[in-house]
N, C-alpha and C positions, 0 to 999 in steps of 0.2 A: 822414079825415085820415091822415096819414102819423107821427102823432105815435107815440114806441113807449108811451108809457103811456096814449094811448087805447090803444090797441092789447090792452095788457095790462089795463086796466081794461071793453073791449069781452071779452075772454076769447080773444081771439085769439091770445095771445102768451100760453102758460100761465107762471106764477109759485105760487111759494110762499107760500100767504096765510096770512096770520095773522090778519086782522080782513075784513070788509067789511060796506058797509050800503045802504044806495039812494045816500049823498052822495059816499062814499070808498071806501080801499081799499089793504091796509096788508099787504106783502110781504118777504121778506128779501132782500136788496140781492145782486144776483149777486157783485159783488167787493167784500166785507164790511171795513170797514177797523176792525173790532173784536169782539171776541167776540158782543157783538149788535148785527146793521146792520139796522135794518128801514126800509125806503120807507113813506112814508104822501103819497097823495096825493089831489086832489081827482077824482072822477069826468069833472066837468065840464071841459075845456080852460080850465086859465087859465096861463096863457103863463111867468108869476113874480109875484115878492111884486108887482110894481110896476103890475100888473093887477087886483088886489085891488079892489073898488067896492062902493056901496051896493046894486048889484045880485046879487053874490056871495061879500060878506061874511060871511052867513048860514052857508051849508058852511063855511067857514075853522072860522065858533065851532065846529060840530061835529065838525071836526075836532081842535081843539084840547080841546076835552071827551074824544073819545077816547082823545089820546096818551095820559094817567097809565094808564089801567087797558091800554092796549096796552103800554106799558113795564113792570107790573107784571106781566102774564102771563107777559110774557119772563122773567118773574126779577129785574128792574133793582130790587131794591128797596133800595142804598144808591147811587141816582141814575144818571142820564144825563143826555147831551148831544144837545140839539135842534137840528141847523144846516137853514139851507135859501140857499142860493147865489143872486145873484139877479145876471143880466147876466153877459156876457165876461169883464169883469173881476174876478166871483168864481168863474170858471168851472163859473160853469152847465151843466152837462153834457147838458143835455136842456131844451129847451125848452117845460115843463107844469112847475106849480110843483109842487112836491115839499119834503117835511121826511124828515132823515135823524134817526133816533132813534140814536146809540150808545152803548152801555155795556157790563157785564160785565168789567169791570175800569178798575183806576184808568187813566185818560185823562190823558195831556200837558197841560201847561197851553199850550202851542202849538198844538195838533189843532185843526185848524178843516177 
């Protein structure tokens, strides 16, 4: 695939990781829009949220099991904001579902 987070999840595109495990795989966002931007995505190609199925639901849970303690390693410990873009018209950047972890300071209540 052509996708850059296989890519970067195949190890062929090196990143800066901060977690990984057989399911996912959790990096600092090249252009960081807050003190801490970390990527967390699934291994497996799933395209966006609206992909999501009884057949790879399963990874999502684990991956949402990991955010806290991947946000807590970071230091986020008076909270963060979890977004994930889904389609054109939230301008999904990349099409492989993807969560952006940010924090390290107080956040806009606009920031999305």
């Amino acid at each position: 695939m052509d996708c850059i987070f296989c890519k970067i999840a195949r190890n062929e595109i090196p990143s800066k990781k901060i977690y990984e495990d057989d399911y996912m795989l959790a990096f600092n966002d090249i252009n960081p829009q807050a003190p801490v931007h970390i990527l967390v995505i699934p291994k497996q190609h799933i395209p966006s949220l609206d992909e999501i199925n009884t057949g790879n639901s399963d990874v999502i849970a684990k991956i949402f099991e990991c955010i806290p303690p991947i946000a807590a390693s970071a230091g986020l410990i008076n909270g963060y904001r979890l977004i994930s873009n889904c389609g054109s018209d939230a301008c999904q950047s990349v099409g492989h579902l993807h969560f952006h972890i940010l924090g390290g300071r107080q956040l806009p209540a606009n920031m999305a």
